[in-house]
C-alpha positions as CSV (number, residue, x, y, z in Angstrom):
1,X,66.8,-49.4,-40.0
2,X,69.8,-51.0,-41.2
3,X,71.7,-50.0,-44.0
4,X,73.9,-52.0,-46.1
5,X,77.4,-51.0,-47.8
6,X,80.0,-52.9,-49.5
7,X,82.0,-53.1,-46.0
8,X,78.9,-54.9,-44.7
9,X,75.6,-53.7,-42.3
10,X,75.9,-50.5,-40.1
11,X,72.9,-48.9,-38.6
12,X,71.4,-49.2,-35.2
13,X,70.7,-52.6,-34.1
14,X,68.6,-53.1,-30.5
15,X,71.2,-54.5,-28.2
16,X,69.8,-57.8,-26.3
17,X,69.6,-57.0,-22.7
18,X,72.1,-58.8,-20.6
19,X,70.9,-60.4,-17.6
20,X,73.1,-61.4,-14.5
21,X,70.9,-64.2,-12.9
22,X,72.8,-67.4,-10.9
23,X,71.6,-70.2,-9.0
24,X,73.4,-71.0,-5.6
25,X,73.2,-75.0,-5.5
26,X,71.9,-77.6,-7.6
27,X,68.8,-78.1,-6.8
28,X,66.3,-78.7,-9.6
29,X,63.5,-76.5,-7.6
30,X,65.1,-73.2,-6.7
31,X,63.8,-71.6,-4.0
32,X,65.9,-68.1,-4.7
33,X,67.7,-66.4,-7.0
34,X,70.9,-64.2,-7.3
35,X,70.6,-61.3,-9.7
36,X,72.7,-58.1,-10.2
37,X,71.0,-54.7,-9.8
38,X,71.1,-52.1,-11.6
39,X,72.9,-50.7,-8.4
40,X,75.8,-53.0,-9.0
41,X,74.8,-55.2,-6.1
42,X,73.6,-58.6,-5.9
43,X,70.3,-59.5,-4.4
44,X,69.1,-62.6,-3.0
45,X,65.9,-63.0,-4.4
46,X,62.5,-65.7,-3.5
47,X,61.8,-67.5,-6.8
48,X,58.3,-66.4,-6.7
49,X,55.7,-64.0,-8.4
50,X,57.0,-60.4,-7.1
51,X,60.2,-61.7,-5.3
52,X,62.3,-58.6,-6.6
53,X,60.2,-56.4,-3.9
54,X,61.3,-58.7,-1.1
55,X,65.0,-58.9,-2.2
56,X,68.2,-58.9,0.0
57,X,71.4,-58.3,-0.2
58,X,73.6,-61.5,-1.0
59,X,75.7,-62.4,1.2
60,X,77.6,-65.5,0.1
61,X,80.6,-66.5,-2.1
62,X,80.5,-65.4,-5.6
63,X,82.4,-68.3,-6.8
64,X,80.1,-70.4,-6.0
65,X,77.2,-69.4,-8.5
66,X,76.5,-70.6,-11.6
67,X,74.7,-68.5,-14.2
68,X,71.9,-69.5,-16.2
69,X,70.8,-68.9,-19.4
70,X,69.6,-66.0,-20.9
71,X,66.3,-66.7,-22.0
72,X,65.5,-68.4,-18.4
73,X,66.7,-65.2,-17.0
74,X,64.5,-63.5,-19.2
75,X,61.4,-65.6,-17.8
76,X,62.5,-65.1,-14.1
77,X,62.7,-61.2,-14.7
78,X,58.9,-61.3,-15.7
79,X,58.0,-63.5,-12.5
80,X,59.9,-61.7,-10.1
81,X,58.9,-58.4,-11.2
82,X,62.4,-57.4,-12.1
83,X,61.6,-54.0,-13.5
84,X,60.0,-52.5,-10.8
85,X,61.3,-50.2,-8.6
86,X,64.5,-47.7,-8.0
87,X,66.6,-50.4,-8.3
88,X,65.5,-52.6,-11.2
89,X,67.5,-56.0,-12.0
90,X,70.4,-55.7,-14.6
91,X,69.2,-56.2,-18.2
92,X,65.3,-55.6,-17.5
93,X,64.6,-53.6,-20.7
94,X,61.4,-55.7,-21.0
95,X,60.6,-53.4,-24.3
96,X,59.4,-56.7,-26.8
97,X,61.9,-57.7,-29.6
């Protein structure tokens, strides 16, 4: 519940999770994706349905990757099955809004 004074709204607002997802190249069909553990690591993960259980550590150049947005990372989280496990992926409160 929020509650409203004359110095504006305070209450407790859900925070949106944050998601750390990145492509590696270009390419409009990607075959993996880079996300940020809970852990603190980053994972190389297969773009495919349960790709977060056959994860591994990234390797490459961090400079090199370019986030994507939000709600995409959102959608990948879902397919991957980013909440399951120890290590989950960064941002995966998948509670709905």
């Amino acid at each position: 519940m929020v509650t409203v004074t004359a110095d504006g709204p305070i209450g407790s607002e859900p925070t949106p999770a944050v998601y750390n997802v990145s492509s590696a190249n270009d390419e409009p069909l990607q075959l993996e994706w880079i996300i940020e553990g809970t852990d603190g690591n980053l994972y190389m993960v297969p773009a495919e349905p349960g790709g977060w259980l056959r994860r591994s550590d990234y390797q490459g150049q961090i400079e090199r990757l370019k986030a994507i947005s939000q709600e995409e990372a959102r959608s990948i989280c879902w397919t991957v099955y980013g909440d399951v496990g120890r290590v989950t992926m960064e941002g995966a409160n998948l509670e709905p809004r």
